[in-house]
N, C-alpha and C positions, 0 to 999 in steps of 0.2 A: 080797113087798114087803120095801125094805131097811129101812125103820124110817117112825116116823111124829115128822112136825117139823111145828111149830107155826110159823109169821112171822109177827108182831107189823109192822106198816108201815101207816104213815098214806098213804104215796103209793101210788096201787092200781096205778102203773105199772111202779114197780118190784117190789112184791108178786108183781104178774103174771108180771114177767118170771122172777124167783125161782124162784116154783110152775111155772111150765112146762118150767125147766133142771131143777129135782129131780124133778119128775112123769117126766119124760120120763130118768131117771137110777135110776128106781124106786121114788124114796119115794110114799110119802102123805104128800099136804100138807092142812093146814087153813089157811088164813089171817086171822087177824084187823086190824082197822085199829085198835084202840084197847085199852090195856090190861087194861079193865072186861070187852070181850069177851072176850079171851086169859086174863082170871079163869075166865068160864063156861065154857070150851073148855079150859083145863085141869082145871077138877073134873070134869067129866065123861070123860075121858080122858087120861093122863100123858103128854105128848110123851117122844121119846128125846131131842131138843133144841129150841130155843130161838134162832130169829133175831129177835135183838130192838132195835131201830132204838132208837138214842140218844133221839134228841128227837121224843117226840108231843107230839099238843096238850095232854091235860088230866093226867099224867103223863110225867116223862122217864123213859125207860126203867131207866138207874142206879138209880130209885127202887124200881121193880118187880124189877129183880133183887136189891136187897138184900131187900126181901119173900122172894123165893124162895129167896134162900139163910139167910132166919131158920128156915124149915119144913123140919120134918124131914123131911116128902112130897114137899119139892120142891129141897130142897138140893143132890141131887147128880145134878139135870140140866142137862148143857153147855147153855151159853149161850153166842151170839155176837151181840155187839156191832156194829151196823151204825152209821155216819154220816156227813155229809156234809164232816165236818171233825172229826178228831181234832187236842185241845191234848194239851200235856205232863202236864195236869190230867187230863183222860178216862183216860189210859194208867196212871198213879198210882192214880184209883178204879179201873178197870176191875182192877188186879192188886187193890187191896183188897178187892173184891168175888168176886173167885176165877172170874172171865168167862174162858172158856176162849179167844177168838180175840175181835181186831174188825177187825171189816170198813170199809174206805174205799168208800165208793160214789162214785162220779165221777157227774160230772151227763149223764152219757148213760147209754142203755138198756142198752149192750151191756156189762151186770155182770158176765158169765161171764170178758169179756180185761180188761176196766177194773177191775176191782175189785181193792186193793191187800190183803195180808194182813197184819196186824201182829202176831206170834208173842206168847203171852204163856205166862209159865209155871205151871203150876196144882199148886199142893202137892199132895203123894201122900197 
């Protein structure tokens, strides 16, 4: 296996879609839909990364990932950034939060051609 990635994603269609392009690419995936879970699934095993969808319900994701970048346990695992709409606001926290990529998700399935990349630069 090439690593194991954790997605964080309240819609289980895109979740799905996600897990089956890296499944079938070689990771192990685990998926969570809400951040309280993606706590328990990280104590119990360290992801190499982190797809982690801007806006859930009872947490926004921005929030969760400054949590993991306060722990030392958890500070220096890439995270990307998924949404359905990035402002000029998201991209500003997303570099202050040291989020290695985010993701545009288009409102179709097909995330592997639709999905736009926004490059971010992550100090050394």
């Amino acid at each position: 296996m090439r690593g194991y990635i954790l997605i964080v994603e309240n819609e289980r269609d895109i979740a799905d879609v996600m897990r089956r392009y890296l499944e079938f690419e070689g990771f192990t995936i685990v998926c969570a839909s809400s951040v309280e879970e993606a706590r328990i699934i990280c104590a119990r095993k360290r992801p190499d990364l982190i797809l982690l969808d801007w806006h859930l319900p009872e947490i926004e994701g921005d929030e969760w990932a400054e949590e993991l970048r306060a722990h030392s346990s958890t500070a220096d695992i890439p995270i990307v950034m998924i949404s359905g709409y990035i402002r000029a606001e998201d991209r500003r926290m997303a570099e202050q939060l040291q989020i290695d990529q985010l993701i545009y998700k288009s409102n179709t399935i097909d995330c592997k051609n639709r999905a736009r990349l926004i490059p971010l630069a992550r100090p050394v």
